[in-house]
DOMIKE-193406 format. One record per residue: z, y, x of N, C-alpha, C, O in turn; residue in one letter. Coordinates in steps of 0.2 Angstrom, whole numbers, plus 2048, in hexadecimal, padded with zeros to 3 digits. Layout:
// DOMIKE-193406
ZYXZYXZYXZYXa/...
// end
This chain:
// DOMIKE-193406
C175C565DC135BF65EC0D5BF659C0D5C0653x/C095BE65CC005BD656C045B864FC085B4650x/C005BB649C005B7642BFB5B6642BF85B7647x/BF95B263ABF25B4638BF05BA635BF55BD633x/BEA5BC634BEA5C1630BEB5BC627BEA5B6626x/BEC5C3622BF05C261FBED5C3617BEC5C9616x/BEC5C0614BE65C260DBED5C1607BF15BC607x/BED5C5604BEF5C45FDBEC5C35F7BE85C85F5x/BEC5C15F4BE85BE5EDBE95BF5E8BED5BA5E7x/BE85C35E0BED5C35DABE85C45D6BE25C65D8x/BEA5C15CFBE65C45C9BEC5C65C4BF05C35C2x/BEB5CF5C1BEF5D05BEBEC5D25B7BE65D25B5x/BF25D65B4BEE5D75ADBEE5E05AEBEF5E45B2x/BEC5E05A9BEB5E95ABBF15EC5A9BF25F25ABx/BF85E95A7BFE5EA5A7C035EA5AFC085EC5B0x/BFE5E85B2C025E45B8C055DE5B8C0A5DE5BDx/C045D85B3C075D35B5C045CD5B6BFE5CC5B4x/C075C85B9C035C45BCC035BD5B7C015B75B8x/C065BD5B1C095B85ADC0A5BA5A8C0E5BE5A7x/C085B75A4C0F5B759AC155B259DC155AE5A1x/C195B4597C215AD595C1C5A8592C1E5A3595x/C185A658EC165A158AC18599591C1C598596x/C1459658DC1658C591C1058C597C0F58959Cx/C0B590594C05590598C0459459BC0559959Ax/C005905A1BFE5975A7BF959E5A2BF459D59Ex/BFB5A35A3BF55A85A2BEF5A85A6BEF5AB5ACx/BEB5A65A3BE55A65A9BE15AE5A8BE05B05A2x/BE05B25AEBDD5B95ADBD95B95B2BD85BF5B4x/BD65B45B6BD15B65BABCA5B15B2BCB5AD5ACx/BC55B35B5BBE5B15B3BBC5AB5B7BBE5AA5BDx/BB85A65B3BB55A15B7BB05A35BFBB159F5C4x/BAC5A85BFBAA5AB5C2BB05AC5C8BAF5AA5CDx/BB65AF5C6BB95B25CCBBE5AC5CFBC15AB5D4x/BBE5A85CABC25A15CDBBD59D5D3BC059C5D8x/BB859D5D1BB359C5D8BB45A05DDBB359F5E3x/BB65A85DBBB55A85E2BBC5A95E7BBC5AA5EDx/BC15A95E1BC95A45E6BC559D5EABC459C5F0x/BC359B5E5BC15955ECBBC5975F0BBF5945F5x/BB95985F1BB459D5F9BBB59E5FBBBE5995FFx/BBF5A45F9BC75A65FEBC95A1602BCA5A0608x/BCB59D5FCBD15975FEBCB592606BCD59160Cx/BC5591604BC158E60ABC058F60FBBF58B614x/BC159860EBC159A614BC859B61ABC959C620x/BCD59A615BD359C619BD459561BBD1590619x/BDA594622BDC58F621BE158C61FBE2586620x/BE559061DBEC58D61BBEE593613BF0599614x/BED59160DBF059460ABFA593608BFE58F60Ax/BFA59A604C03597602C0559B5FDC035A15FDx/C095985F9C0D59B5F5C155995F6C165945F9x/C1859D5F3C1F59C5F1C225955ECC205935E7x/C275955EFC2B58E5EAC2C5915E3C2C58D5DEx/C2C5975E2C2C5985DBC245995D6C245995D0x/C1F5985DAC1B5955D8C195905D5C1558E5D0x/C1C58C5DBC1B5835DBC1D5815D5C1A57D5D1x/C265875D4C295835CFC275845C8C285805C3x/C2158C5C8C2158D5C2C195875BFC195845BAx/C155885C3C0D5885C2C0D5815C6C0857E5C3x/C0F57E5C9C0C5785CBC065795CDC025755C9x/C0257D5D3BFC57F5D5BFB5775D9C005745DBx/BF25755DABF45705DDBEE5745E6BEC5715EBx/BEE57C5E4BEA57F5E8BE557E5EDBE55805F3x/BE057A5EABDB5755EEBD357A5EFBD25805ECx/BD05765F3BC857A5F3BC75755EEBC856F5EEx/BC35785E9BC15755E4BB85745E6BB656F5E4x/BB45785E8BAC5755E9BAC56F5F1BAE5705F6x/BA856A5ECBA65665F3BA25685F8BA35665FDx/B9D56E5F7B9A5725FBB9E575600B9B575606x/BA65795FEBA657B602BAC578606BAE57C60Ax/BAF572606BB456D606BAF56960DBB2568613x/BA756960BBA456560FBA256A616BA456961Bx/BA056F614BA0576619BA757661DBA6579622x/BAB57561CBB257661FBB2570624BB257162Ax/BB156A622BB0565629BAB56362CBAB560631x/BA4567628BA056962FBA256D633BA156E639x/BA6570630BA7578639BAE57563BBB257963Ex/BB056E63ABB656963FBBC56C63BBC156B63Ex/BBD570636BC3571631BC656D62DBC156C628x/BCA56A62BBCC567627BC9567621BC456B620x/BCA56361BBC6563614BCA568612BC756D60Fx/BD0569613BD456F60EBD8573613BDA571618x/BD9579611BDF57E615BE657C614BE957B60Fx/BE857B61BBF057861ABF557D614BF4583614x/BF957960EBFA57B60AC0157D60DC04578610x/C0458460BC0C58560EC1058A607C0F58D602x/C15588609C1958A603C2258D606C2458960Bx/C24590606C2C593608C32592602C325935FCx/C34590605C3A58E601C4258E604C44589606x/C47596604C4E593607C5158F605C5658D608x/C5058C5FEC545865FCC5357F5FEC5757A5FEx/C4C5815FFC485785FEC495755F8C4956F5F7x/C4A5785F2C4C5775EDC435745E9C415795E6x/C415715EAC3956F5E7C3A5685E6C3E5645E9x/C355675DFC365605DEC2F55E5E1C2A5615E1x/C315575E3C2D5525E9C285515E6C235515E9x/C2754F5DEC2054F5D9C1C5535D9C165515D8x/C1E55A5DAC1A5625D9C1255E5DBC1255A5DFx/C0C5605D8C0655E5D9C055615E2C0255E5E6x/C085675E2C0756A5EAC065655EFC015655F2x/C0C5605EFC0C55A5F4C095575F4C095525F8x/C045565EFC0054E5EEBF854F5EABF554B5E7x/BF75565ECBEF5565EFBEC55D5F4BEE5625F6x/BE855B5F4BE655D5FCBE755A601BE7554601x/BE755E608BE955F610BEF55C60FBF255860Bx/BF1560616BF756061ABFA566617BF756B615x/C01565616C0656B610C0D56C616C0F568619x/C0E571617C1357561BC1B575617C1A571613x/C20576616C2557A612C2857E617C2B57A61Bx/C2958561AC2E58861CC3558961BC3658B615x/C3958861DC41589618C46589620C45589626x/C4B58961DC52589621C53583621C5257F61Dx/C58584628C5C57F62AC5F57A623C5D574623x/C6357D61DC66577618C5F577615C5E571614x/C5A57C612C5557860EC52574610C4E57060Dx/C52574618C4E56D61AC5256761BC5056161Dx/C5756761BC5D562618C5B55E611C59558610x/C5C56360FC58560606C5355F604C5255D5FFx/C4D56460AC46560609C4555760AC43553606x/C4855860FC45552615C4A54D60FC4854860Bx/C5054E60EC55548609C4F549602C4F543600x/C4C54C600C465495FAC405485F9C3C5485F5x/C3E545600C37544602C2F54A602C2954A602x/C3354E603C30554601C29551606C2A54F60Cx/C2354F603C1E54C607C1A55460CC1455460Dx/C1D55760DC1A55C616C1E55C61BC2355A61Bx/C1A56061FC1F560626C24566624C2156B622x/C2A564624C3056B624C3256D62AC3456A62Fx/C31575629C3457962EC3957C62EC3958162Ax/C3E57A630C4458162FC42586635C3F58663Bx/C45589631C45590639C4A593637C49599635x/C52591637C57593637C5A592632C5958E62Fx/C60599631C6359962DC605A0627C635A3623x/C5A5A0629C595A5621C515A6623C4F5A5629x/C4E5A861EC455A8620C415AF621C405B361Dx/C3F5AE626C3D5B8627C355B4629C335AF62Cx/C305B9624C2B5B9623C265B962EC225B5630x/C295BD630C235C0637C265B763AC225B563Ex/C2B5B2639C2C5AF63BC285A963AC265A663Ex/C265A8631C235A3630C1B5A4632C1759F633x/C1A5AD631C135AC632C115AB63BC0B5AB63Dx/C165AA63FC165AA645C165A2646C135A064Cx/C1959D641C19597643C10594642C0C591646x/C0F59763AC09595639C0259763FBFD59463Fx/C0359C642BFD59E647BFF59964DBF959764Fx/C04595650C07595656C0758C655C03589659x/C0958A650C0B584650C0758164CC0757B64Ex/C01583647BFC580642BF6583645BF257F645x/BF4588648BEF58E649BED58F644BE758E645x/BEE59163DBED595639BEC59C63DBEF59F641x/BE559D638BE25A563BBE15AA636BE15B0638x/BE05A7631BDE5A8629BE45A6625BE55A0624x/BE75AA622BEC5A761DBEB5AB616BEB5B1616x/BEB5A760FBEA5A960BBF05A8608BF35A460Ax/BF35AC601BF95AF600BF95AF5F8BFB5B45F5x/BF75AA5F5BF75AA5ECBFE5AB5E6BFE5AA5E0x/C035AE5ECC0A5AE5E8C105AB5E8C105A55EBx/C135AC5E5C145B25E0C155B85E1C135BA5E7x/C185BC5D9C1A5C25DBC1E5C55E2C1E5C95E6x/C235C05E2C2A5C15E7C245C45EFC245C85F3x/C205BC5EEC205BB5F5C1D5C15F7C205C45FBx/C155C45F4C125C85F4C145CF5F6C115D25FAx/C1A5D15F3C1F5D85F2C225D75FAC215DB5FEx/C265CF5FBC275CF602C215D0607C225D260Cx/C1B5CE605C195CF60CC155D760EC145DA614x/C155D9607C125E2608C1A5E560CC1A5E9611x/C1E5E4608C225E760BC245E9613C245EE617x/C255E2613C265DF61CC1F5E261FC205E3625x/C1A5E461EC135E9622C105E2625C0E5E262Bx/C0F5DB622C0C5D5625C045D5621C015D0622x/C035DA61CBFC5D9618BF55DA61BBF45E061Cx/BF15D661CBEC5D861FBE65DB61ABE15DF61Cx/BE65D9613BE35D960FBE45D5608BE65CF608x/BE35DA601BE55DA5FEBDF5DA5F6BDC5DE5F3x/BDD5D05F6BD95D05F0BDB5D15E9BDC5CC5E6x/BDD5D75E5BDF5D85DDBDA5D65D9BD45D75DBx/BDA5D35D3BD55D25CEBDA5D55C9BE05D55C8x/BD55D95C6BD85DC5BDBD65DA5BBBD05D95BCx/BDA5D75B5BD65D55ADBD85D95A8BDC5DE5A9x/BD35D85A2BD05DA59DBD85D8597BD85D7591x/BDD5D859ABE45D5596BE75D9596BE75DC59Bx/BEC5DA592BF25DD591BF95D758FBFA5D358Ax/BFE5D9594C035D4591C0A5D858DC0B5D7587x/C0F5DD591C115E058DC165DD58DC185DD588x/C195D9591C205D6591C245D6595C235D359Bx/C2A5D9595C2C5DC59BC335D559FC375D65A3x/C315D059BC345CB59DC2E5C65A3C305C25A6x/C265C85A4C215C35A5C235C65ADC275CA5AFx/C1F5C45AFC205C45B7C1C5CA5B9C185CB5B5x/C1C5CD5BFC1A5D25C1C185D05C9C1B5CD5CDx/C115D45CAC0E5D35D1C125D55D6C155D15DBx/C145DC5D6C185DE5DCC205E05D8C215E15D2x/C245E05DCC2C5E05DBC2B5E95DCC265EC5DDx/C335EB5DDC355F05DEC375F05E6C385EB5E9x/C385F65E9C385F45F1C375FA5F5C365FF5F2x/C375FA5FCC355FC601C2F5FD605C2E5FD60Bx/C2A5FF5FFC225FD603C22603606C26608606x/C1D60060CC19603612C15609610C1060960Bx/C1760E614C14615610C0A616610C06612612x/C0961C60DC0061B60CBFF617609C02612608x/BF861D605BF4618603BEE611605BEB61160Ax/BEC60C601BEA606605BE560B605BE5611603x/BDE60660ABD8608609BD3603605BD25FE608x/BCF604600BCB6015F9BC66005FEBC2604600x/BC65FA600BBF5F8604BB85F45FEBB35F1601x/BBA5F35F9BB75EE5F4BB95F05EEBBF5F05ECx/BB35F15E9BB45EF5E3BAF5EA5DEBAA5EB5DCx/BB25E65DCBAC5DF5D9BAD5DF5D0BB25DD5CEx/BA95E05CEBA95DC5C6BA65D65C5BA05D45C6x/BAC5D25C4BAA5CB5C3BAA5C85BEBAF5C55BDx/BA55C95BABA65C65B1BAA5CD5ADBA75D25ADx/BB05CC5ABBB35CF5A6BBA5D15ADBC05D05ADx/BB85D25B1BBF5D35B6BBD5D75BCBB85DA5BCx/BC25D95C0BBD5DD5C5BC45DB5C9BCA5DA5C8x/BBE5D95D0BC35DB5D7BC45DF5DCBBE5E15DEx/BCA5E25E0BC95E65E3BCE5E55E7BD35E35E5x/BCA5E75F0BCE5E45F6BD05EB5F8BCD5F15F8x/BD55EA5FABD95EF5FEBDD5EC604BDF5E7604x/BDC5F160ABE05F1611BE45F6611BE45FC60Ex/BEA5F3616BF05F9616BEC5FE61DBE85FC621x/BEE60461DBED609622BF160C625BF061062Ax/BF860C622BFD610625C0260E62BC0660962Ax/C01610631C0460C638C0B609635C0F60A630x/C0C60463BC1560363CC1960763EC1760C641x/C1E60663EC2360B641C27606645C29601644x/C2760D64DC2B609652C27604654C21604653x/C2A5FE656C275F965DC265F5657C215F1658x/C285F5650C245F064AC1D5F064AC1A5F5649x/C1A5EB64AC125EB649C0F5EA641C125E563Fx/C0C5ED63DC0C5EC636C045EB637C015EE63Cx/C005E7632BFB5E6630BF65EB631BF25EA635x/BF65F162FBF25F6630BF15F7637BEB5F863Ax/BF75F863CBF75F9644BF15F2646BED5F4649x/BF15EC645BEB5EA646BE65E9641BE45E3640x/BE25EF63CBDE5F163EBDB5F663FBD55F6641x/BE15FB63FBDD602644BDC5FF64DBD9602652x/BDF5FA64FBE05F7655BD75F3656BD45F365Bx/BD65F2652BD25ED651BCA5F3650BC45F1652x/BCB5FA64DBC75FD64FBC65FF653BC05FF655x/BCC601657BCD60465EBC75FF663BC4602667x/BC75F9661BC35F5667BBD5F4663BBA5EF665x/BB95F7660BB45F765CBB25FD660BAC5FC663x/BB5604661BB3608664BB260966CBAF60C670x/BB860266DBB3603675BAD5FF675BAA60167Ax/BAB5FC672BA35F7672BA15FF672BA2600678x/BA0601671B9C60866EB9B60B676B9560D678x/BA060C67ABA160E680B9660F684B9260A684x/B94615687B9261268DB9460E691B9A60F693x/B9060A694B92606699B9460A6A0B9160E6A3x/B996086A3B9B60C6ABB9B6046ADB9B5FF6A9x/B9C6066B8B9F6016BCBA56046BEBA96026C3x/BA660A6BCBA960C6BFBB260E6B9BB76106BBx/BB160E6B4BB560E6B0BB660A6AABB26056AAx/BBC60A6A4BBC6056A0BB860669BBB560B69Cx/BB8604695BB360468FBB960468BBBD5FF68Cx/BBC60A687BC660A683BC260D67BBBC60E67Bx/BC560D676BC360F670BCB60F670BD060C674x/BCB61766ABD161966ABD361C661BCE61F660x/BD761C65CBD7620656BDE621657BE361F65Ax/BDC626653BE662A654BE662A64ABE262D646x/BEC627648BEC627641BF562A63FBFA627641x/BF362F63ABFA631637BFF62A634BFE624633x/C0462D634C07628631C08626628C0B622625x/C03629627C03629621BFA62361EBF8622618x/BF9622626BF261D625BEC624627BE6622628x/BEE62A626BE862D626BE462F62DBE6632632x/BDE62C62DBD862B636BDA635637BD963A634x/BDD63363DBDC63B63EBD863D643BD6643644x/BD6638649BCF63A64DBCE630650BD162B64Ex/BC8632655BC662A656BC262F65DBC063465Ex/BC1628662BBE62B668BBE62566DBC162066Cx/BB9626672BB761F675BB762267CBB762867Dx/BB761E681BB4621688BAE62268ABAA61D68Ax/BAD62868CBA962A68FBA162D689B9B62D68Ax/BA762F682BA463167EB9F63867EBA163C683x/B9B63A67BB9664167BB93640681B9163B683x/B94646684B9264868CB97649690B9764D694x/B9C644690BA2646696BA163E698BA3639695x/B9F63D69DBA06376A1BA46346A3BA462E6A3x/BAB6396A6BB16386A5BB563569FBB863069Fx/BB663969BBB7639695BBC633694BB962E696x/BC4630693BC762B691BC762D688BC6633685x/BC8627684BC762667CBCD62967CBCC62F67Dx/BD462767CBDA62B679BD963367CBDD637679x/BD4635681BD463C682BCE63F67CBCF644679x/BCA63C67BBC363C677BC963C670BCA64266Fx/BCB63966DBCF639666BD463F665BD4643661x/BD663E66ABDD64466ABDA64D66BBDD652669x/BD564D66DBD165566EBCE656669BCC65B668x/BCD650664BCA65265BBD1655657BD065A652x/BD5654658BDC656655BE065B658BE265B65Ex/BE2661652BE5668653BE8664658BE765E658x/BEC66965CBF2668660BF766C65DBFC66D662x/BF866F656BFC671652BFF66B64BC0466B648x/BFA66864CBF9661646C0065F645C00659647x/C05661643C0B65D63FC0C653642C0F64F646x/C0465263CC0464A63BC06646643C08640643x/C0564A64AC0464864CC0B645652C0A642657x/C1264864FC1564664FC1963F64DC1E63C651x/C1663D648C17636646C10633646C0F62E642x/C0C634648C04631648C0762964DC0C62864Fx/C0162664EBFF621653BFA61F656BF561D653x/BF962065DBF161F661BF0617661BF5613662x/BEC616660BE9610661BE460F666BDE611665x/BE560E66ABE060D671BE0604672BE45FF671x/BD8603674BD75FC675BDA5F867FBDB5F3681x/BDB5FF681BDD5FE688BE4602688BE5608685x/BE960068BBF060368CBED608691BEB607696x/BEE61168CBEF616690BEE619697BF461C697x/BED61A69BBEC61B6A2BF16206A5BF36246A1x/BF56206AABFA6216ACBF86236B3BFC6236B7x/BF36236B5BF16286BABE86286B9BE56246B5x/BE462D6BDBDD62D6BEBD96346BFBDA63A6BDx/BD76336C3BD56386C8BD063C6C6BCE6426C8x/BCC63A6C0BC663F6BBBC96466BABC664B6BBx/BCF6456B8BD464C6B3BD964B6B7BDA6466BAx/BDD6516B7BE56526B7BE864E6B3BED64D6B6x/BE864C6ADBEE64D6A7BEB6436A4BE76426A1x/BEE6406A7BED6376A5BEE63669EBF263A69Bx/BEB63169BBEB633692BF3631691BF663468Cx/BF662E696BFD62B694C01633692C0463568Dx/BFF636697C0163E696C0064368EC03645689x/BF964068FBF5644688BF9643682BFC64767Dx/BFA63A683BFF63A67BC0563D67AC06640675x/C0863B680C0F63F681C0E64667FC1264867Ax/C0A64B682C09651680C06654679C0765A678x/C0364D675C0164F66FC0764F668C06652662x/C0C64B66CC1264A668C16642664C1A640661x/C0C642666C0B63A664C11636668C1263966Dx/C16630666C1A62B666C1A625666C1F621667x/C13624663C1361C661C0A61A664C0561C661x/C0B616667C0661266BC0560D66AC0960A66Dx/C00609666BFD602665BF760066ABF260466Ax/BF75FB66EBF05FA675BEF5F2671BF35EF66Dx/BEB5F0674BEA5E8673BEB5E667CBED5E167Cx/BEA5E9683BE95E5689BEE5EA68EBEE5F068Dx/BF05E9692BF35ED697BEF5EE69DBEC5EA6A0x/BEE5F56A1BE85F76A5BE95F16A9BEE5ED6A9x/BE45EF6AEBE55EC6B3BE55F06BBBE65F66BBx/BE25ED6C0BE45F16C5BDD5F26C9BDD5F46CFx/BD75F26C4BD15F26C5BCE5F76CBBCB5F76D0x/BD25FE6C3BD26046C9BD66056C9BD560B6C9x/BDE6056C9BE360B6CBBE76056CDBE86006C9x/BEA6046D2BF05FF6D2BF66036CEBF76096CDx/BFA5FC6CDC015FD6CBBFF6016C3C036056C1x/BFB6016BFBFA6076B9C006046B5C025FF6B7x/C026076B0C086096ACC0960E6A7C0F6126A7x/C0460E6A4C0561469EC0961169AC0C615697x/C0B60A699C0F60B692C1760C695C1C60D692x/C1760B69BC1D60D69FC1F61369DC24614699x/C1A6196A0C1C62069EC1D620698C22622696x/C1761E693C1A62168DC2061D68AC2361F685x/C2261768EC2961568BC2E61868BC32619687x/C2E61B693C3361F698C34626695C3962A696x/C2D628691C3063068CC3262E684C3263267Fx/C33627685C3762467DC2E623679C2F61F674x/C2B624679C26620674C2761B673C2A618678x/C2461766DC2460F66DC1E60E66FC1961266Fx/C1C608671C17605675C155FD675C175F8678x/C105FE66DC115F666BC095F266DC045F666Dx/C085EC670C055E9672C035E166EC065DC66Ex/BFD5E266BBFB5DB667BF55D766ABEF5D7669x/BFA5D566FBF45D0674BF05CB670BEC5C7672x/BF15CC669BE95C7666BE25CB666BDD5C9665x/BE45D0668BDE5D5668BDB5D666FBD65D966Fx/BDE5D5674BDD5D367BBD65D267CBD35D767Fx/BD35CD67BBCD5C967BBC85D0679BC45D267Dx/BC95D2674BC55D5670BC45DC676BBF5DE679x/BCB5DF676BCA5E567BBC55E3680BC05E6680x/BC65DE685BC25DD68ABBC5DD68ABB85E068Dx/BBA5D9686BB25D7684BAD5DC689BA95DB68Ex/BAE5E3684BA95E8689BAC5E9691BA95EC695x/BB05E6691BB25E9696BB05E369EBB05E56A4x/BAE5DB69DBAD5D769FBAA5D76A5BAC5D26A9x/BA45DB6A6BA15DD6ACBA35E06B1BA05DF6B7x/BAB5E36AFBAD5E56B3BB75DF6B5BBA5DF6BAx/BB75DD6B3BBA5D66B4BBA5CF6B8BBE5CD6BBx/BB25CD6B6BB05C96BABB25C76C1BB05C36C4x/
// end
């Protein structure tokens, strides 16, 4: 099911910690970079933290400029991003400032936490969703049931560690400061765990005042039919590559990247790329790449069109090609239609030789685009 994309948020100390033991917050962002949390916060629309936030910090997580407060309900947005928070207890006290400034405020939890929500006035709408809280559930409520598209992610540590782990990160704002804490009782940004292999990619570095920020995205695919953060954005380049396409009436416009499993680009390809008029992307990708290549065994194609499974330019249909390259895991955004081949069905075959074969119909839209002329 579609989420939002997924923004993470921290400022830590050059130790790695997000906090002292002291009574007071450690403040380690700059005034400077406190502004530009809030740009963040304006633009997302639903921010959240964790109940052990709530309990520690009493954030009251609001857009703090009227400039940008007033911009948000000119473009028909509420004045603030719905405020959400997860809690299997519901254990929160009903005072926390959380509840009683801003927007509209969420609580996630289970079945008995929302027992004991709703028994203390907990002033938001309570969701249970069962008897225990899995993250792809809550972020499936918030896209489905709020339309949240944007979701911004201020902590804590716990939640943080959970959501890198789970491969739900779409992006990741760190702020360093200029501090050292040295305590091995203060809190720490990430926990111990099970992270998603690769390394991210450093798309951004800022100094801001006496601080520096620096964005990273994940690049390492999912495994199996799991969709992780990175598979929609190599998905998302895949459909960048077909805009690229010449135009045909007679064929699709596909962008294709084939990526190790370790996050690393190992080819990219589009149709009807160089001088082959024929030419399909997942075949244009896969002929950049030895066919002795190792990675290519646990690699992933990313094509903006499901694979082709018959076509009369070549002998060998890309469904074939991947199969033959050793490739196993297939990420598409749209499934062919029957424009030109009736009955098409590449993720059939490559299902039918054990590949996984995962599909992120929010990307649907985007694949066709180039393709529209031939649709109508």
């Amino acid at each position: 099911m579609p989420h939002p994309y997924v923004l993470l948020s921290a400022a830590v100390s050059l130790d790695g910690y997000l906090d002292d033991t002291g009574p007071e917050r450690l403040l380690l962002s700059s005034p400077a970079d406190f502004d530009r949390v809030d740009a963040v916060r304006a633009w997302a629309d639903a921010i959240l933290v964790g109940a052990g936030t709530i309990r520690a910090d009493n954030p009251r997580l609001l857009v703090n400029s009227p400039e940008r407060r007033a911009a948000r309900t000119a473009a028909g947005k509420p004045e603030y991003p719905l405020k959400v928070t997860v809690s299997g207890s519901g254990d929160l006290d009903p005072a926390a400032a959380f509840w009683h400034t801003g927007g509209e405020k969420a609580l996630f939890t289970t079945e008995r936490g929302a027992e004991l929500a709703r028994g203390r006035g907990i002033a938001a709408d309570v969701v249970p969703l069962g008897a225990e809280l899995r993250w792809p559930a809550v972020l499936e409520h918030l896209y489905g049931r709020y339309g949240v598209r944007r979701l911004m992610v201020e902590g804590g540590g716990s939640v943080h560690t959970q959501l890198l782990r789970a491969g739900l990160v779409d992006e990741l704002h760190l702020v360093l400061a200029p501090l050292l804490v040295g305590d091995p009782a203060a809190p720490r940004l990430f926990g111990p765990g099970d992270y998603q292999r690769g390394r991210l990619r450093l798309v951004e570095t800022r100094r801001i005042e006496d601080v520096v920020l620096m964005r990273y995205e994940p690049t390492a695919p999912g495994t199996g039919s799991h969709a992780s953060a990175a598979d929609r954005h190599w998905l998302a380049l895949a459909c960048e590559l077909a805009a690229r396409c010449p135009p045909s009436r007679t064929a699709f416009s596909v962008g294709a990247v084939v990526v190790a499993a370790d996050g690393t680009e190992l080819a990219r390809g589009h149709s009807r790329e160089g001088d082959d008029p024929v030419a399909h992307a997942e075949e244009a990708a896969l002929a950049k790449v030895g066919p002795a290549d190792p990675r290519l065994a646990t690699a992933t194609v990313y094509s903006s069109l499901e694979p082709c499974a018959r076509r009369a330019s070549r002998p060998a249909p890309c469904a074939r090609l991947i199969l033959d390259a050793g490739v196993r895991r297939v990420v598409t955004a749209w499934r062919e239609p029957d424009t030109f081949v009736a009955g098409a069905d590449g993720s059939g075959v490559l299902a039918a030789a054990g590949a996984d074969v995962v599909v992120l119909p929010e990307y649907e839209a985007r694949a066709k685009e180039p393709n529209r002329h031939l649709l109508d």
